[in-house]
C-alpha positions as a Markdown table, in Angstrom:
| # | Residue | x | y | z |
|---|---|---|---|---|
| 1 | Unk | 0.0 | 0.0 | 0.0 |
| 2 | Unk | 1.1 | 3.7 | -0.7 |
| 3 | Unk | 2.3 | 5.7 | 2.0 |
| 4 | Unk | 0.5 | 9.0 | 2.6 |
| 5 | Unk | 3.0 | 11.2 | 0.7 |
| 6 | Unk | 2.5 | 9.2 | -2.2 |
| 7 | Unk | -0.6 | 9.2 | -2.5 |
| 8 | Unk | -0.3 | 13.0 | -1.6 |
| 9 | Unk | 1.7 | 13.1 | -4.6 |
| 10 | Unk | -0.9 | 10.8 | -6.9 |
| 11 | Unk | -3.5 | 13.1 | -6.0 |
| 12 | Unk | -2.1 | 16.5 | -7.0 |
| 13 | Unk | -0.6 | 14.8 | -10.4 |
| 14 | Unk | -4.3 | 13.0 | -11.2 |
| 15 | Unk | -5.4 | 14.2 | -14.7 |
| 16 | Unk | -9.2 | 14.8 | -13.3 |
| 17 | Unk | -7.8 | 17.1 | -10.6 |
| 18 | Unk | -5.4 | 18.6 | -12.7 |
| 19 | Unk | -8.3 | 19.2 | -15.2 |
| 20 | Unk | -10.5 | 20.9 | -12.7 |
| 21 | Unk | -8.0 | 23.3 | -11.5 |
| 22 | Unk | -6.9 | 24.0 | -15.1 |
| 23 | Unk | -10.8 | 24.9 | -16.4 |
| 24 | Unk | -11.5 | 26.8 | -13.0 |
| 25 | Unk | -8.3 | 29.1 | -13.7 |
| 26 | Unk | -8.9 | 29.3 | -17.4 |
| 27 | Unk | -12.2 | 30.6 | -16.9 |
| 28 | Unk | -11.4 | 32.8 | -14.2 |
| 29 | Unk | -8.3 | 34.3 | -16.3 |
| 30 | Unk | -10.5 | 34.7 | -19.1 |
| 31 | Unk | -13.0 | 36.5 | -16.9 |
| 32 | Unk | -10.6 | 38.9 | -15.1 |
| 33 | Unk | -9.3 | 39.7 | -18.7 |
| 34 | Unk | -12.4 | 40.7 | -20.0 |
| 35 | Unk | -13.4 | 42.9 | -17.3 |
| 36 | Unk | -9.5 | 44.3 | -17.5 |
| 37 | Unk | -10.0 | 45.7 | -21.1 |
| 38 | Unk | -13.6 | 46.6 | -21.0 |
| 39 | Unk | -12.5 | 48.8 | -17.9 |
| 40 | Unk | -14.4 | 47.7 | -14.9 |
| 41 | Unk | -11.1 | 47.1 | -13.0 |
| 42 | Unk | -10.1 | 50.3 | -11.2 |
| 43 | Unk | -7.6 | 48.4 | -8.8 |
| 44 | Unk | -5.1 | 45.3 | -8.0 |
| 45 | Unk | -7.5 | 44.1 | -5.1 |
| 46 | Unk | -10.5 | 44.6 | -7.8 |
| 47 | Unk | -8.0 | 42.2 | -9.7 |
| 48 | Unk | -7.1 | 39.8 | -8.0 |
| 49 | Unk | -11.0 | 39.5 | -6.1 |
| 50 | Unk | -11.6 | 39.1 | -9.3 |
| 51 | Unk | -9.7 | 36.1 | -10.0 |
| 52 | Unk | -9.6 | 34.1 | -7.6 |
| 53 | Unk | -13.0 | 35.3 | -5.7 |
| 54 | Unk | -16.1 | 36.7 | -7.4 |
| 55 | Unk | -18.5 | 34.6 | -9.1 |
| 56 | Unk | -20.9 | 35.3 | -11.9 |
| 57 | Unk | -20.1 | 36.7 | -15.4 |
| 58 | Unk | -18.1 | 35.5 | -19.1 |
| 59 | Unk | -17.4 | 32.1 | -19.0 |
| 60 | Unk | -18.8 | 30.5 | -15.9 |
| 61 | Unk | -16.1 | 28.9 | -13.7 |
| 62 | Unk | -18.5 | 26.8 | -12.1 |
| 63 | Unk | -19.6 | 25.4 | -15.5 |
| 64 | Unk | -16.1 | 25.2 | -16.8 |
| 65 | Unk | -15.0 | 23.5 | -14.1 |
| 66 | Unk | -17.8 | 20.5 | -13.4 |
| 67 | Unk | -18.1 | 20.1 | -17.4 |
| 68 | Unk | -14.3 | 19.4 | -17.6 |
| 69 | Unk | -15.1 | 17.1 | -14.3 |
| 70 | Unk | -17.8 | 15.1 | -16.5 |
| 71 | Unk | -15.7 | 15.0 | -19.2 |
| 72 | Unk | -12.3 | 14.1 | -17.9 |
| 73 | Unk | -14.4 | 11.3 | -15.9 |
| 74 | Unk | -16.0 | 10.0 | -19.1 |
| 75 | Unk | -12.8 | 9.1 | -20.7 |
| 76 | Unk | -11.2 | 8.0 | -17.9 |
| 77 | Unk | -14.0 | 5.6 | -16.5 |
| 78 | Unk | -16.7 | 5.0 | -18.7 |
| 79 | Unk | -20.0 | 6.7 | -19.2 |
| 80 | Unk | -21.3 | 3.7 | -18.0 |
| 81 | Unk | -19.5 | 4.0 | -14.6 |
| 82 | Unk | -21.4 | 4.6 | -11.2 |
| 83 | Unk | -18.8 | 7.4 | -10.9 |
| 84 | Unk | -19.4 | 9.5 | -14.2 |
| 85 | Unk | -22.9 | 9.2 | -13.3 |
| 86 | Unk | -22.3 | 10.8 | -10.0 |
| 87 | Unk | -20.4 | 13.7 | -12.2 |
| 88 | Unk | -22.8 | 13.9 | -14.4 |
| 89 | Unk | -25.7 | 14.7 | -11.6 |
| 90 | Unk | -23.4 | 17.2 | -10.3 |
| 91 | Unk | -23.0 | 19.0 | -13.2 |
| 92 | Unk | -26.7 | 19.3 | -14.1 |
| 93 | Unk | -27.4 | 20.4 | -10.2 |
| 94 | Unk | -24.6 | 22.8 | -10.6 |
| 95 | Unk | -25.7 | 24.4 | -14.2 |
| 96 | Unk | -29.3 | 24.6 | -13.0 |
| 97 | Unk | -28.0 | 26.2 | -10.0 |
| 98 | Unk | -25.6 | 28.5 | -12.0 |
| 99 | Unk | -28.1 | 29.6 | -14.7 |
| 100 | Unk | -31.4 | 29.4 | -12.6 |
| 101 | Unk | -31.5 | 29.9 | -8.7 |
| 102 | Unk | -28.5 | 31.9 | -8.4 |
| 103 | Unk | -29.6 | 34.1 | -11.3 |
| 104 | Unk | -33.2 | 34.7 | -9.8 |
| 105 | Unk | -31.6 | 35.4 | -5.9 |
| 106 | Unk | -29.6 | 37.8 | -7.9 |
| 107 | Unk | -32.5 | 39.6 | -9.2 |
| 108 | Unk | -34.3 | 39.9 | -6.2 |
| 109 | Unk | -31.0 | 41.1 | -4.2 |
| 110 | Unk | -31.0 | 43.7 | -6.6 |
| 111 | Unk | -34.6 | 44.4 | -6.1 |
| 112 | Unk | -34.7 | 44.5 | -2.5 |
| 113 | Unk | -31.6 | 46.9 | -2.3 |
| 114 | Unk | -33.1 | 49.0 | -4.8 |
| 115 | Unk | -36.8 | 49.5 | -2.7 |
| 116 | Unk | -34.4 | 49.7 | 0.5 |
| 117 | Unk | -32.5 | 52.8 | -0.4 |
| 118 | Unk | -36.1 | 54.3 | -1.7 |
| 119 | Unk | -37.4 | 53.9 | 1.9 |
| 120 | Unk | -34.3 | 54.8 | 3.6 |
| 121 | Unk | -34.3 | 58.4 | 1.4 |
| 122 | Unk | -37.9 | 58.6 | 2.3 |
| 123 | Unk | -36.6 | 58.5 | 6.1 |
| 124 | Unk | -39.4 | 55.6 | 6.6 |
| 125 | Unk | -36.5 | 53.0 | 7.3 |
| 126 | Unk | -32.8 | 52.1 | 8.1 |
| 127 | Unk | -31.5 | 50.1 | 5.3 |
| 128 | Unk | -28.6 | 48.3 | 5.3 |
| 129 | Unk | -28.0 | 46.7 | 1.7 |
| 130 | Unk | -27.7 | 42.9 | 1.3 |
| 131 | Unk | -25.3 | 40.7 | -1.0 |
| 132 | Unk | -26.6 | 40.5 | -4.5 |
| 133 | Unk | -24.9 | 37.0 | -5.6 |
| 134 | Unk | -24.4 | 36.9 | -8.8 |
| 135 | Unk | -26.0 | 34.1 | -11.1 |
| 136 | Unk | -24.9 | 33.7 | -15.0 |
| 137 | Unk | -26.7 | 34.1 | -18.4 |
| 138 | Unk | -27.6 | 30.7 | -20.4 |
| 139 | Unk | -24.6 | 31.8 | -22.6 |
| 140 | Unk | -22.2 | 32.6 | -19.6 |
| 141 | Unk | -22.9 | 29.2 | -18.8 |
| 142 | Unk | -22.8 | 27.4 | -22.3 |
| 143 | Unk | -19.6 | 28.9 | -23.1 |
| 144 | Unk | -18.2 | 27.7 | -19.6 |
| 145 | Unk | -19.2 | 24.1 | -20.4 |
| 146 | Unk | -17.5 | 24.2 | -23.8 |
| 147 | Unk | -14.2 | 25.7 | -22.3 |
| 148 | Unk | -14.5 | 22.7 | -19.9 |
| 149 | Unk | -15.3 | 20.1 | -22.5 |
| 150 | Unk | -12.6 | 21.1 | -24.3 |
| 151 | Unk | -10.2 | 21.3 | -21.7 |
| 152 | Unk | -11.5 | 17.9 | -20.4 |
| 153 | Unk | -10.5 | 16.3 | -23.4 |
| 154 | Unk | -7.5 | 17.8 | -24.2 |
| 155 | Unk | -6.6 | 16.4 | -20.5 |
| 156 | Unk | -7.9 | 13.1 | -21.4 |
| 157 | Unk | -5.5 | 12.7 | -24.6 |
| 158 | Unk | -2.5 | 13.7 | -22.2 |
């Protein structure tokens, strides 16, 4: 049997992990540079939040990432396999999230902030804003699953 560090060492050098972490950053980078040259970066911590934080907008990590995860899984084990099926119910649970619930708390953040600070400059109540999470378009999320199917496969030829 292994020893702890090497399988330590087999987990960070798995092509599935190495996939994941590969489509999350890609995505993210791809993100962060988008916002960098449309000019809705004013700062380094703005940057950086940016990439390795916030959620929401072009491509979704989240998709990226559970697509390549699907993917990667599919070539490695078998669509067949109790184990891509597990992959693959996480990814639907995570795109519906991404594109649907998210999206819609979102919207009703934005909602609620915006009737707040009407009531609060109407002196009627204290408002103190809430988190507006952000969800992602259908295409924010399609183009995140094709970054991840791609990336999943170019993994899987490795």
């Amino acid at each position: 049997m292994a020893s702890i560090k090497e399988q330590i060492g087999q987990f960070f050098s798995n092509p599935v992990f190495l996939s994941c972490i590969f489509s999350w950053f890609c995505a993210q980078l791809i993100k962060t540079l988008i916002k960098l040259f449309s000019g809705k970066i004013h700062s380094v911590r703005e940057l950086f939040e940016l990439m390795f934080w916030r959620t929401g907008s072009m491509p979704s990590s989240h998709s990226a990432l559970v697509s390549t995860l699907c993917t990667t899984i599919a070539f490695r084990s078998g669509i067949n396999s109790d184990v891509f099926l597990l992959s693959l119910g996480l990814f639907l649970i995570t795109i519906r999230d991404a594109v649907g619930v998210r999206r819609a708390n979102g919207i009703q953040a934005r909602e609620l902030n915006r009737m707040g600070r009407v009531l609060e400059e109407k002196k009627i109540m204290d408002f103190k804003a809430i988190k507006e999470v952000q969800g992602h378009t259908p295409a924010e999320v399609a183009i995140g699953c094709l970054l991840g199917f791609f990336i999943g496969v170019a993994f899987s030829e490795l």
